[in-house]
C-alpha positions as CSV (number, residue, x, y, z in Angstrom):
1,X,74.7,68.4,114.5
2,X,76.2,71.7,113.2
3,X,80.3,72.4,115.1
4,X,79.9,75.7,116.6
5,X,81.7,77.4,114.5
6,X,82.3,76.6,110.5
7,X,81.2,77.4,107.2
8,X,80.5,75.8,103.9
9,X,80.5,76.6,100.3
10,X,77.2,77.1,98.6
11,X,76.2,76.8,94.7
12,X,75.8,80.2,93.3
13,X,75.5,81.1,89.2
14,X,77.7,83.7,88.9
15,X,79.7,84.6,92.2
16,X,80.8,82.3,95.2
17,X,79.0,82.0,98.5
18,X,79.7,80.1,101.6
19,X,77.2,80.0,104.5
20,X,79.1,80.8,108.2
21,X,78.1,80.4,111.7
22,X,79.4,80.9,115.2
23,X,78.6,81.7,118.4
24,X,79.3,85.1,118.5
25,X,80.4,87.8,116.6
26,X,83.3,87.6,116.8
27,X,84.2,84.0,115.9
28,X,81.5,84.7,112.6
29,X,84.5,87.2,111.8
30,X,87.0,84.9,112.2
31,X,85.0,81.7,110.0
32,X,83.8,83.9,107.3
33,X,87.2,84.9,106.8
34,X,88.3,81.4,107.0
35,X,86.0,80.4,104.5
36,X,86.6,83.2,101.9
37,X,90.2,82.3,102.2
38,X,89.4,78.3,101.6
39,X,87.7,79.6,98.3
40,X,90.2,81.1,96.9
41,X,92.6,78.5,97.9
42,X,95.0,81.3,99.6
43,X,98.3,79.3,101.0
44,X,100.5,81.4,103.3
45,X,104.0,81.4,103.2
46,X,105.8,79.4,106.7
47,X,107.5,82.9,107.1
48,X,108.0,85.7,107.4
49,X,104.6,86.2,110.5
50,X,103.3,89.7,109.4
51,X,100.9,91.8,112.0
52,X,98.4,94.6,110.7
53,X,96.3,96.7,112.9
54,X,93.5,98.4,111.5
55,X,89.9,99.8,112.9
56,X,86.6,100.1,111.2
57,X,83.6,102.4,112.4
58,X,80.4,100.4,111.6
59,X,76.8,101.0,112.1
60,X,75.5,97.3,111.9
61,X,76.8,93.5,112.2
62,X,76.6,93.2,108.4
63,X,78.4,96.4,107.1
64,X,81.0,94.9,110.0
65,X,81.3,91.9,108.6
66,X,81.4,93.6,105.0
67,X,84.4,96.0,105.5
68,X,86.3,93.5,107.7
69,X,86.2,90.9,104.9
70,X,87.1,94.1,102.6
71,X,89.9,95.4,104.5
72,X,91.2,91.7,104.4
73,X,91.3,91.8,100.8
74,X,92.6,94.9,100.5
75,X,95.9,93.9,102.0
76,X,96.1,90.7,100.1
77,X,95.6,92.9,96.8
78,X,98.3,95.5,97.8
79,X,101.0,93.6,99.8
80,X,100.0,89.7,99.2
81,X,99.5,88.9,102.7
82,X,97.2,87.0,104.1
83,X,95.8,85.8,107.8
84,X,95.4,82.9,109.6
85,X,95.1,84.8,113.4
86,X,92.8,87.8,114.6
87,X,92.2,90.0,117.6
88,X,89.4,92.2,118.5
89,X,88.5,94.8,120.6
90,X,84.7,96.4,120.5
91,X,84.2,99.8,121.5
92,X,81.0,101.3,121.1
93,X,80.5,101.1,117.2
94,X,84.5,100.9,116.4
95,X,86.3,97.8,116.5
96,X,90.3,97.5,116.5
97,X,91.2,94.9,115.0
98,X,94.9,93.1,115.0
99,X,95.2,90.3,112.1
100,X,98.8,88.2,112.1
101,X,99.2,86.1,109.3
102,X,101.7,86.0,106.2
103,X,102.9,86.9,102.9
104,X,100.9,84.6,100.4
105,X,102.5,81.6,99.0
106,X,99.7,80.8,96.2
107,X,96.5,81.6,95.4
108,X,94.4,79.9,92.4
109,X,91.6,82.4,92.5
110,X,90.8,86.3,92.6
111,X,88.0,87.3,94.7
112,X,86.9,90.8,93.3
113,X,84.5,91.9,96.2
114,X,82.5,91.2,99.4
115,X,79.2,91.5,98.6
116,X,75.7,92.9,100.6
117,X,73.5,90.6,98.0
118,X,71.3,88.8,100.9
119,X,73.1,89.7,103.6
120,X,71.6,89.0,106.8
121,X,73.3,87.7,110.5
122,X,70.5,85.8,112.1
123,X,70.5,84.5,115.5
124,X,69.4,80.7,115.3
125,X,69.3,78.8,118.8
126,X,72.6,80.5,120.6
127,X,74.4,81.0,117.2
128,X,75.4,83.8,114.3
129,X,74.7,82.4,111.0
130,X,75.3,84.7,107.8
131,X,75.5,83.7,103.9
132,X,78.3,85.6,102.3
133,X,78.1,86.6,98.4
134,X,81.6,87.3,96.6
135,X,82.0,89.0,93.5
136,X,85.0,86.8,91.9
């Protein structure tokens, strides 16, 4: 029996992929960036605790899930933080989201890109489940 929320790295050829699943949308969010941080063995620093509030406008769960991942990297890349705690709050097709995490300590490997290769949430018996591609 699957926990109800997790994720797991899949074998891929050229780029990483990890399979997520939740109950809900939001907690997919919250594994998948879990996970993507587990691949690239991100470590966060014990302090200082960093908070960054951002929204995205989407038009579907997967191009959510895409440019949530995205922004994530995005701070790593320009202010090497990372994060460990998220809050969400859904209006319409715009989400605010507040992440709380910390500068990074170490990380052994560069993730280039969230990918759309295969992307597809699927609702299986109560859960999300989603396999994400990432360009490294």
């Amino acid at each position: 029996m699957k926990k109800q929320t997790g994720f797991q790295e899949i074998e891929h050829t050229a780029d990483w992929e990890i399979k997520v699943w939740a109950p809900d949308l939001q907690s997919l969010l919250k594994s998948a960036a879990k996970g993507m941080y587990q691949l690239s063995n991100t470590v966060l620093a014990e302090c200082p605790r960093v908070v960054r509030d951002f929204e995205i406008c989407f038009d579907d769960q997967e191009s959510l899930l895409v440019d949530f991942l995205s922004e994530l990297l995005f701070l790593g890349e320009q202010q090497r933080v990372a994060f460990d705690d998220y809050l969400f709050e859904f209006r319409d097709q715009v989400i605010k989201v507040q992440v709380c995490g910390a500068p990074i300590d170490q990380q052994a490997k560069e993730i280039k890109a969230v990918t759309y290769h295969g992307m597809k949430i699927l609702e299986k018996e109560g859960s999300q489940e989603v396999n994400i591609v990432f360009d490294v």
